[in-house]
C-alpha positions in Angstrom: -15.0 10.2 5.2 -16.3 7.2 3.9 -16.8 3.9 5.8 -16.0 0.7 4.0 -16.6 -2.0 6.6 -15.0 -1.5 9.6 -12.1 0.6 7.5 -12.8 4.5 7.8 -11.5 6.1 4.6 -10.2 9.8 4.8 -8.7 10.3 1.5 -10.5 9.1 -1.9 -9.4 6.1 -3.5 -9.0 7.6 -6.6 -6.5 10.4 -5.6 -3.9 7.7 -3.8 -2.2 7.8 -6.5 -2.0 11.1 -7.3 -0.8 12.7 -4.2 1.8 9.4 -3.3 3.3 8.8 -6.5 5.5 12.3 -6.3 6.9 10.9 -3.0 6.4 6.7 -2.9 8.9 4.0 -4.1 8.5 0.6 -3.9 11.4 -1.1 -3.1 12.6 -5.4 -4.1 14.9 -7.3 -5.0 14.1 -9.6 -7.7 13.2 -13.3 -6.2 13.1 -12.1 -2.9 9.9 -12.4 -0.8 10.2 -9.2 0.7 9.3 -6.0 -0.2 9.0 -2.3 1.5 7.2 0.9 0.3 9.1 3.9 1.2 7.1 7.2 1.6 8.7 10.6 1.9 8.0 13.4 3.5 5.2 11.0 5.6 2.2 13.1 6.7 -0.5 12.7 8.5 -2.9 12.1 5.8 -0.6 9.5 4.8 -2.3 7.4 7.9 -4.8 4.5 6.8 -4.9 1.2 5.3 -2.9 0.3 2.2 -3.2 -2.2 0.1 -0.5 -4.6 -2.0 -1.8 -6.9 -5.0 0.9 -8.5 -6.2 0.8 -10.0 -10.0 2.7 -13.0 -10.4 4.3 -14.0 -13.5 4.9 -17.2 -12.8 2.0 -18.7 -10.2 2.1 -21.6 -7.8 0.6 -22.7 -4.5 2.5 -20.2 -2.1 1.7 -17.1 -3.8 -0.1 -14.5 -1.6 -1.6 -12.2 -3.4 -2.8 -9.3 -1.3 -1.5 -7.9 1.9 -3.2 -5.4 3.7 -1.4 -2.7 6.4 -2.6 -0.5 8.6 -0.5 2.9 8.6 0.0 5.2 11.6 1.5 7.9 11.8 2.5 9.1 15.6 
């Protein structure tokens, strides 16, 4: 476990990739504002606190560029 603030990281940031790309989709439709990740097969060491950086292509005022959420699994 490492402790990054007040977020307690269980898994290492490195490997995020590795163990969710085999099972993780992100889902959009183009010029909508919305968009869902989709795990599979969610386990509990899926639980902790993801984070989305969006890259615009084309950038103005009400772009948000990172969104964090907290993921529990119950």
């Amino acid at each position: 476990m490492k402790i990054v603030g007040n977020v307690r990281l269980y898994w290492p940031i490195l490997n995020i990739r590795t163990f969710l790309c085999s099972r993780a989709v992100l889902e959009y439709l183009q010029d909508s504002p919305e968009a869902y990740l989709v795990i599979e097969k969610v386990d509990l060491k899926d639980e902790g606190l993801y984070k989305c950086d969006v890259t615009y292509v084309n950038i103005h005022d009400d772009c948000k560029g990172v969104n964090f959420i907290n993921f529990t699994t119950l």
